[in-house]
Each structure stands twice: as C-alpha cells, then as structure tokens.
N, C-alpha and C positions, 0 to 999 in steps of 0.2 A: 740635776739631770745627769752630767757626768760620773757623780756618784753613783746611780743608779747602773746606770750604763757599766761600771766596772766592775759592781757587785753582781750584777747579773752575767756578767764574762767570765768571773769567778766561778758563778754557778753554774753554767754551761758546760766551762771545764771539769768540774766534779764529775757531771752527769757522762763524763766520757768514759770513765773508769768504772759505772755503776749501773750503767746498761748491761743487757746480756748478745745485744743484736749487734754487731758491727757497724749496719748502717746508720743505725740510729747514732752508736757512738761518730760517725761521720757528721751526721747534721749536728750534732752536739756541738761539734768542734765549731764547724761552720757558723752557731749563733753568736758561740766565743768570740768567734774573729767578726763578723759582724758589732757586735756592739763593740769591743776595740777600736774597730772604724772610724762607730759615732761618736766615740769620744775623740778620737781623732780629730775628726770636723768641731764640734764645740770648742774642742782648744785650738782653732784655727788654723791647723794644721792638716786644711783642705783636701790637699791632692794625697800627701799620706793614709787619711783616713779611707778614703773613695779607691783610695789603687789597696788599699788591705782589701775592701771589702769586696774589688770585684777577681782580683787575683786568689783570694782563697775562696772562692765562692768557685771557680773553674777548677780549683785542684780540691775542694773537698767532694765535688761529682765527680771527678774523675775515682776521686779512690771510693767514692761510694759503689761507683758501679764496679770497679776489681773487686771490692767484699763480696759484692754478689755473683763474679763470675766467678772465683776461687777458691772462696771460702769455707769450710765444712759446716759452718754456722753462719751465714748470714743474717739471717732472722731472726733470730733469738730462740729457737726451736725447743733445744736442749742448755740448760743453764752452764756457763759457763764463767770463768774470771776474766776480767780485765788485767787485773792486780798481778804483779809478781814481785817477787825478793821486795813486798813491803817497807823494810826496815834501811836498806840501803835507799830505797824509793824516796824514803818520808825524810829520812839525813842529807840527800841528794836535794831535794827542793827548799827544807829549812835554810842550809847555807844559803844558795843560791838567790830564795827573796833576802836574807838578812843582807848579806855581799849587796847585792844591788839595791837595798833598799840605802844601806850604807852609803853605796856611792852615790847617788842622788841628794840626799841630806849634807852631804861634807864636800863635797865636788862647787867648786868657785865657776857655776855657771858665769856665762857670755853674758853677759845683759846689753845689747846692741838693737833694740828694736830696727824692724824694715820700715824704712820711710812707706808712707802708704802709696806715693805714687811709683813703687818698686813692682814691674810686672814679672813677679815671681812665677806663676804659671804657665805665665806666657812663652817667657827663658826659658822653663824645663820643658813646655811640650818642642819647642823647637829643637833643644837638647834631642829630643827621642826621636823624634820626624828626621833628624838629621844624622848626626853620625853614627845615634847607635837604633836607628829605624830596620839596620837589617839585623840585628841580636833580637830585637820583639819580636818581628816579624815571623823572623826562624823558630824561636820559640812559640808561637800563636800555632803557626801551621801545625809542627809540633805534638801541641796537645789536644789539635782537632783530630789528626790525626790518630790519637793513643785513645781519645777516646769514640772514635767509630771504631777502631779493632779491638775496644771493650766491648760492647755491645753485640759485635758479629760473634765474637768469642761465648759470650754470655747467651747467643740463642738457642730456643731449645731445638730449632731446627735446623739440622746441619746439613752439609753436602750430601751426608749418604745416611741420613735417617733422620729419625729420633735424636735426640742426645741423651736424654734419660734414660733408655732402653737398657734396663736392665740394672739398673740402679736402685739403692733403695734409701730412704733420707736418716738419719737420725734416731734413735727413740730418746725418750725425756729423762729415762734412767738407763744405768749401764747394762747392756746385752738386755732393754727388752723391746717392748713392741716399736714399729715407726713411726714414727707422726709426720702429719700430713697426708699427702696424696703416694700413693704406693703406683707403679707404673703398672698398667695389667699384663697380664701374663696372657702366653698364647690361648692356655685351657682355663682362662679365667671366671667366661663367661657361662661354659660348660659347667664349671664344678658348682658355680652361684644356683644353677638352675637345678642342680642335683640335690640339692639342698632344699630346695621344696617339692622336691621329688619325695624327699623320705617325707616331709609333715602331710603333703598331700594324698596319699594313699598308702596304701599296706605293703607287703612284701615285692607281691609280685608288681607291685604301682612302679616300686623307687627301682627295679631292674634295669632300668631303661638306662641309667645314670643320669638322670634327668632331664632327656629328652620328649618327654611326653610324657609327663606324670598326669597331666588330666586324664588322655586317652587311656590309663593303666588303672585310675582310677575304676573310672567306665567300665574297662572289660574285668576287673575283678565282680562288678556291682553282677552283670550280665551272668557269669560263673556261678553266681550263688545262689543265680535264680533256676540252674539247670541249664544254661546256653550252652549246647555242646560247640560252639563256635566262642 
C-alpha cells in the first residue's frame, strides 16, 4: 500500500507539469501531497502525515483560486507549457533525488524506538495549544483571510459593474478567434437580428437593420401586388 501510495505521488507530480489549466495543475499537486500523507500515516508517522494533508490541502485552494483570479489561462483554454529551461529542470532534480536518495542509504539512522506508552501526540498538541498557539493561530486567520480577498477579487461582479466588460478571453491559436463566452457588446443584439434581416427578406426587407425584417418582408409582398401603401 505505501508503494502504491508513493507511486501514485509520483504520478500526481508528473501530471503537474503536463496539464495545460493551472487549476488542474493545483489539484495535481494537492493529490501529490495527499497520498505523501498516507504514507505518512502507514509509516506511523501519524500527526506528520494528517498535518501534510490538511496543510497543503488549505494552500493548494488558496493558490487554486489566485489561478483563477489572475491568470491569463486558467482553464486550459489556449495550450500552453508548464515546462521551461528543461535541461537545467531534468539536471536539477537527477542530482537532487540521487543526493538524497544517497543520504538515506548511507546515513547511520537513530534506531531508538518510542516506548509505546510515550504520549507523543499528546506532547506535541500541547506544544501548539501552548507556546506556539499564537504563530498557528496568526497564521490560520491569515489564510482565511487571503482567501475571502481571493474570491472578492475573482468576482465577476464588482463595485462599479461588470468585471468583464469589455474584455475579451483567449483564442486557441495566435491572433485568432476567442473562445468561450465573448461579453456582448452594446449593439450586439441589434446587429444578431440584422442578420436575419438580410436571410428573411429582400432588399428593401434588410433596410431596416434588422429591426423588423418580418414587417419588411410584408410590405415588399403588398408592393408587388400593386399596394400603393
């Protein structure tokens, strides 16, 4: 199970660099560090595992929701890399698992087991309740804090309108059309209906600018019957 658990961490991480959406590269992370956790916990290293998986579980929403209120790509709209300067990337993480896999293999562990009636948990929650209760604390409010002024940030309704207004998103390839939703324009609605202005009648139908292209219809029909009205 721990195998599993770390192969799948692995895999997690991959998937962070091979998304094209941010957010997703956000929950990527977040499953990473999640099973990290549960391995954590099967190696009996309880409170370690359980504090990874609810401490990055709060900062990987927080940065999910800045992708979304910042980002020019959150969604994956238009494809883009994760990846940069690969080749320093790939030399940069070789060392560093060989380095630490190194020190792990050669390193003259403690071998001190904790007698089992050691209340290990029990010490460190007092440890935190007590001296350092007001650094969590600070920190908690904190990121409750960062992320409600994410969210106020991120809506699309703001003190004095719209936030979109006038905005337009992305296209899939460079300089061309946008995808998704386009905001409408003032004469948007106007110009939609001019547009079956011209399929719906003839010349003098579509004059109107598409305001009444039935009615234009009509009074050509009337015209060519001899209606001098």
């Amino acid at each position: 199970m721990i195998l599993a658990l770390v192969l799948f961490a692995v895999w997690s991480g991959w998937r962070v660099f091979v998304v094209d959406s941010m957010v997703r590269a956000s929950f990527s992370l977040l499953a990473s560090f999640v099973a990290v956790g549960g391995a954590g916990v099967l190696m009996s290293a309880s409170y370690i595992g359980v504090a990874t998986v609810f401490m990055m579980a709060v900062e990987m929403m927080v940065m999910a929701i800045f992708m979304v209120a910042f980002m020019m790509n959150p969604a994956g709209l238009n494809p883009m890399s994760m990846v940069h300067q690969n080749r320093l990337s790939m030399a940069a993480g070789a060392l560093a698992f060989l380095g630490l896999s190194a020190a792990v293999l050669t390193a003259d562990l403690p071998d001190r087991p904790v007698p089992p009636e050691t209340r290990v948990v029990f010490d460190l929650g007092l440890e935190l309740l007590g001296p350092s209760m007001l650094i969590f604390e600070t920190a908690g409010v904190t990121l409750l804090a960062t992320m409600v002024g994410a969210v106020v940030l991120s809506s699309q309704q703001g003190r004095f309108g719209s936030a979109d207004e006038g905005s337009r998103p992305p296209g899939l390839t460079e300089n061309g059309e946008p995808a998704g939703r386009v905001p409408d324009e003032s004469g948007g609605h106007h110009m939609h209906h001019g547009g079956h202005g011209d399929h719906g009648g003839d010349v003098d139908g579509a004059s109107d600018h598409g305001q009444g292209h039935d009615h234009g219809g009509h009074h050509h029909g009337h015209a060519a019957k001899g209606d001098p009205s």
